[in-house]
C-alpha positions as CSV (number, residue, x, y, z in Angstrom):
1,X,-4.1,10.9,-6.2
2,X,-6.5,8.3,-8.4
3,X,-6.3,5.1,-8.6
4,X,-4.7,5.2,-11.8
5,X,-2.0,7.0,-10.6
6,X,-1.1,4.8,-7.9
7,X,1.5,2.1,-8.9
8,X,1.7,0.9,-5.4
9,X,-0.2,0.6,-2.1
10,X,1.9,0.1,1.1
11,X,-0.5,-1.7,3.8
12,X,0.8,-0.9,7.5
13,X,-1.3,-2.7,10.0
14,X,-1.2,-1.2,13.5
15,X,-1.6,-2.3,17.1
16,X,-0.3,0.0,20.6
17,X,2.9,0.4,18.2
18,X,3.5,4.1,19.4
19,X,7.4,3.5,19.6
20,X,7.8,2.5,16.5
21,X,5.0,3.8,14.1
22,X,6.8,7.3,13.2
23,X,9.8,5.4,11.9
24,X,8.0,2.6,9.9
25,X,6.1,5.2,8.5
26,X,8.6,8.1,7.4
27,X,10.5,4.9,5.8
28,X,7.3,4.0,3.8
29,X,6.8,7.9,2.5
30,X,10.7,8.6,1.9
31,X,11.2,5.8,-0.8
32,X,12.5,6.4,-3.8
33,X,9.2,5.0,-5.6
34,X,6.6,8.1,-5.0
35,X,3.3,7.2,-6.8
36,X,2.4,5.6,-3.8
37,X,-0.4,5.8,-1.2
38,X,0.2,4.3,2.7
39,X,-2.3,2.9,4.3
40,X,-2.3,2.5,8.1
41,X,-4.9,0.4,9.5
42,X,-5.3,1.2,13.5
43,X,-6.6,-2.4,15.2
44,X,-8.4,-0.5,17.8
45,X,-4.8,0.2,19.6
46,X,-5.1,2.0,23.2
47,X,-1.8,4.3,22.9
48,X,-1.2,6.4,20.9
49,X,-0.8,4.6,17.5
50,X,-4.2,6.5,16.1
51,X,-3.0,10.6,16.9
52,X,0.7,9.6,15.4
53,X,-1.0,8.1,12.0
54,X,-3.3,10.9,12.0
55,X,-0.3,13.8,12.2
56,X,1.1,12.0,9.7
57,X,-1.6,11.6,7.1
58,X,-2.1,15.7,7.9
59,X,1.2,16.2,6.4
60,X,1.4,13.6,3.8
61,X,-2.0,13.4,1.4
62,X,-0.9,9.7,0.2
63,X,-1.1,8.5,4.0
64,X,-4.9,7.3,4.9
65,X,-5.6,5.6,8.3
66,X,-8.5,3.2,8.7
67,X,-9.8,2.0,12.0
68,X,-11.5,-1.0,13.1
69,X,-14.6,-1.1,15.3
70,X,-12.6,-3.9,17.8
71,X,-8.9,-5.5,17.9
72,X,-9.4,-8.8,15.5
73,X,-5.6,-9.2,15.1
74,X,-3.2,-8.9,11.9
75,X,-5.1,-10.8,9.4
76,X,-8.5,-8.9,9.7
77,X,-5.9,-5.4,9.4
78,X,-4.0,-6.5,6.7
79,X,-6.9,-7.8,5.1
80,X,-8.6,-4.3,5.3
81,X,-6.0,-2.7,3.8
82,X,-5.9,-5.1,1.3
83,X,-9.7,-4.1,0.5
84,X,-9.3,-0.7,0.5
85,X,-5.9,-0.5,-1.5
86,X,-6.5,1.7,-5.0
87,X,-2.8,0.0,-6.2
88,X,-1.5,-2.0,-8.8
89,X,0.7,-3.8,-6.6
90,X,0.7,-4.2,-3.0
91,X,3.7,-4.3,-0.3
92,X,3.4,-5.0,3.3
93,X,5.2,-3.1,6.6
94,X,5.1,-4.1,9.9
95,X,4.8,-1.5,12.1
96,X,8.2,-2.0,14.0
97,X,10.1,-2.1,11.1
98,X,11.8,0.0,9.0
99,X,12.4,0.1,5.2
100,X,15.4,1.1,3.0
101,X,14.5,4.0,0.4
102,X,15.1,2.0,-1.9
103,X,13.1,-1.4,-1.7
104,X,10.4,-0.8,-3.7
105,X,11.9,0.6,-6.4
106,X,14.1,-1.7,-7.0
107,X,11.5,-4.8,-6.2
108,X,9.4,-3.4,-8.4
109,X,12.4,-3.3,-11.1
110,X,12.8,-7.0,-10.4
111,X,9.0,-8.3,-10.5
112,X,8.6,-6.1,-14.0
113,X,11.2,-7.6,-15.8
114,X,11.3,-11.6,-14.2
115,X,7.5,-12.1,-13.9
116,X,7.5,-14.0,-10.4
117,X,4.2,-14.4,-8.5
118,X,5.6,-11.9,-6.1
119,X,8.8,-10.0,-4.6
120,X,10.7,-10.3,-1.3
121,X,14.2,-9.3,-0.2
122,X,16.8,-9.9,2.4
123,X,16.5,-8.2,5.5
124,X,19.3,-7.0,8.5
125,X,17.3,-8.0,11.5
126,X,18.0,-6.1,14.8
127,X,17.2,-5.9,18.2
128,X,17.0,-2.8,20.8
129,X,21.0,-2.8,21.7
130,X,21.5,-2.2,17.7
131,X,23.4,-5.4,16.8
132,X,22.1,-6.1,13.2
133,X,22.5,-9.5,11.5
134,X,21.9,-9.6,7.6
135,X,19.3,-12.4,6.2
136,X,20.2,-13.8,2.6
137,X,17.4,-14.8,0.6
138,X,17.1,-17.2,-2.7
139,X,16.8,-15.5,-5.7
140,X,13.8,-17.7,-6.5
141,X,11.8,-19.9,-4.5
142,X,8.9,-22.2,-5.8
143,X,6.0,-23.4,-3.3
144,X,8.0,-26.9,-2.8
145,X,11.0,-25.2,-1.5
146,X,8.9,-23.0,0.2
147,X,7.4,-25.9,2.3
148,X,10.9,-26.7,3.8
149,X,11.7,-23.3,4.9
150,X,9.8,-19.6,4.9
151,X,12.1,-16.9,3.8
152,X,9.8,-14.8,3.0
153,X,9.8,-12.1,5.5
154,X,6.0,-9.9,5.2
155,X,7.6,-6.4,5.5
156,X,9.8,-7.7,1.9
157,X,6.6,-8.5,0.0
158,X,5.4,-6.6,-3.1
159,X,2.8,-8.4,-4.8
160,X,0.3,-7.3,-7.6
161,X,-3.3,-6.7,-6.0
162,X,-4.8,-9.2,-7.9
163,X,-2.9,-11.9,-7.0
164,X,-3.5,-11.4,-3.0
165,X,-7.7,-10.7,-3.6
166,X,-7.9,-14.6,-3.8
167,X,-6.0,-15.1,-0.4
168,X,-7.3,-13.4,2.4
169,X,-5.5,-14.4,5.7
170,X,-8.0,-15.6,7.9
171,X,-6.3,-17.8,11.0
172,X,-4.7,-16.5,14.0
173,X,-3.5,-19.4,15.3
174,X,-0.5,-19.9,12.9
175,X,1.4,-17.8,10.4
176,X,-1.1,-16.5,8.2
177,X,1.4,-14.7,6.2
178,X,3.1,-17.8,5.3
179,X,-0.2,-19.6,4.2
180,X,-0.9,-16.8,2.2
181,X,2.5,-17.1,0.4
182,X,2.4,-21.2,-0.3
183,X,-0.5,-21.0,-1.6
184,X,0.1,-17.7,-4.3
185,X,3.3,-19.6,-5.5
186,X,1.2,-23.0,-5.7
187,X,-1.6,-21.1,-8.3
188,X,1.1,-18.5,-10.2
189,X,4.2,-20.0,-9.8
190,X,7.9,-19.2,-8.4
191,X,8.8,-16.0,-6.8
192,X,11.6,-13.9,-7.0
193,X,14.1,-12.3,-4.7
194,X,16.6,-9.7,-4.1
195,X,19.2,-10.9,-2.4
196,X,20.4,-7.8,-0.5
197,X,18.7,-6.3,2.8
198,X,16.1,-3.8,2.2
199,X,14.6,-3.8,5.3
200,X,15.2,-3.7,8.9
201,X,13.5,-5.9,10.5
202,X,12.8,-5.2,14.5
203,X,13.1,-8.7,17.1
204,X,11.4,-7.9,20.1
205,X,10.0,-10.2,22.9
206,X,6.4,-10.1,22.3
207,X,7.1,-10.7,18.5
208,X,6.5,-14.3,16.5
209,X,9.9,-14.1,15.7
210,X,11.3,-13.4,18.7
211,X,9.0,-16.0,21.2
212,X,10.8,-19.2,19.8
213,X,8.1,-21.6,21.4
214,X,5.0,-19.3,20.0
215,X,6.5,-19.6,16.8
216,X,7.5,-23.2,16.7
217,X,3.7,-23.7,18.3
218,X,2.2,-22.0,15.0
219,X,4.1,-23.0,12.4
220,X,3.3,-26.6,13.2
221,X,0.0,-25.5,13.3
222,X,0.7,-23.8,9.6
223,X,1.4,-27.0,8.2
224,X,-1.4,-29.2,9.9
225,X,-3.6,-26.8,8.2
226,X,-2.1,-27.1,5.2
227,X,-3.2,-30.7,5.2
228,X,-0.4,-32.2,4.0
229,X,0.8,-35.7,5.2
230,X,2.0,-36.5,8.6
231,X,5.4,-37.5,7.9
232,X,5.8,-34.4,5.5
233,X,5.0,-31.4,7.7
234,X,6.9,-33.2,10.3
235,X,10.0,-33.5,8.1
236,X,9.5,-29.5,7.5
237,X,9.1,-28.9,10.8
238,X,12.6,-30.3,11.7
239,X,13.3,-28.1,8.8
240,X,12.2,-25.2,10.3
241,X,13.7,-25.7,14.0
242,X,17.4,-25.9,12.2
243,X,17.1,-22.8,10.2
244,X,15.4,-20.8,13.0
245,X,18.2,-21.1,15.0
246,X,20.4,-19.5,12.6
247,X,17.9,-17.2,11.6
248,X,16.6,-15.5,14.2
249,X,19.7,-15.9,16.8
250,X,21.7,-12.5,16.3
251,X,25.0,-12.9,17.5
């Protein structure tokens, strides 16, 4: 497959994700959308996260698996993938989660026909015991709105290539996704969203999502580094703590 074939590259940065890899990848190759290519970017993980993207890639040709020469975290993988990608549009997936056949299809659908500066969905979030709780998402968002409240979920995202090429993530110490996202919408405008789950995405303990104080830790740090006012990244702050809780709480 050539690059001018490929209407989409899916970006799966992976780290000792052995449990979950298979899944998160099968849902990647499976969608409905099939002029793809999957990339899996291996941050120097010590299970076996390497072997499982390797069998797959042997049985899939539009699966490729990169590996870096130490563990330097999300950013640097996603980043890599980013680099690499031979698509017109690019769409994150975390490792633990799992995507509905589906999403990018219909994303891409959406993006073609409303011209936002990127796509994102709704998700069901779940945890280990199978409980699922469905995330609603605005059917636009603009970088002010955005500010107050990130409902942008990474593994939602489908974005053209050459609108993330200018915004590398490149902190670890806060939500470099979310960076990323403020500052696409600032320079192109509102983005668009489906308002349905297409995703699942996985809560687990060692997750942003599901260590409340890690979280709360870097998305203050998100906004200092924004370099916004004082008294404005602490009103979105508050912001954030009451929609967390009904976010990320599955009941």
């Amino acid at each position: 497959m050539n690059g001018e074939s490929i209407k989409c590259s899916v970006v799966i940065p992976v780290y000792n994700c052995e449990r979950f890899l298979s899944e998160a990848i099968n849902s990647a190759a499976s969608q409905t959308l099939k002029d793809i290519e999957i990339i899996v970017v291996n941050d120097c993980s010590s299970d076996h996260s390497f072997e499982i993207a390797s069998m797959a890639s042997q049985k899939d040709s539009r699966i490729h698996v990169l590996n870096t020469q130490s563990n330097q975290g999300v950013s640097h993988a996603r980043n890599l993938g980013v680099q690499t990608a031979q698509g017109e549009y690019i769409a994150f997936l975390d490792a633990d989660d799992i995507w509905l056949q589906n999403k990018l299809e219909t994303q891409l659908e959406l993006l073609e026909s409303a011209c936002g500066s990127l796509c994102y969905s709704g998700a069901f979030f779940f945890q280990g015991d199978g409980s699922d709780k469905e995330i609603k998402v605005p059917k636009t968002v603009d970088e002010k709105r955005l500010r107050w409240r990130n409902v942008i979920i990474a593994s939602s995202v489908l974005v053209e290539k050459r609108k993330m090429m200018p915004f590398p993530e490149d902190k670890k110490n806060l939500h470099e996704d979310y960076v990323v996202w403020l500052k696409i919408l600032s320079k192109y405008g509102s983005a668009v969203g489906v308002n349905k789950p297409l995703l699942r995405y996985r809560i687990t303990g060692g997750s942003k999502s599901g260590n409340k104080l890690k979280s709360s830790l870097m998305i203050w740090n998100t906004y200092r580094y924004m370099r916004w006012r004082f008294y404005q990244y602490f009103f979105y702050f508050i912001a954030y703590a009451v929609h967390g809780v009904k976010r990320y709480i599955l009941k």
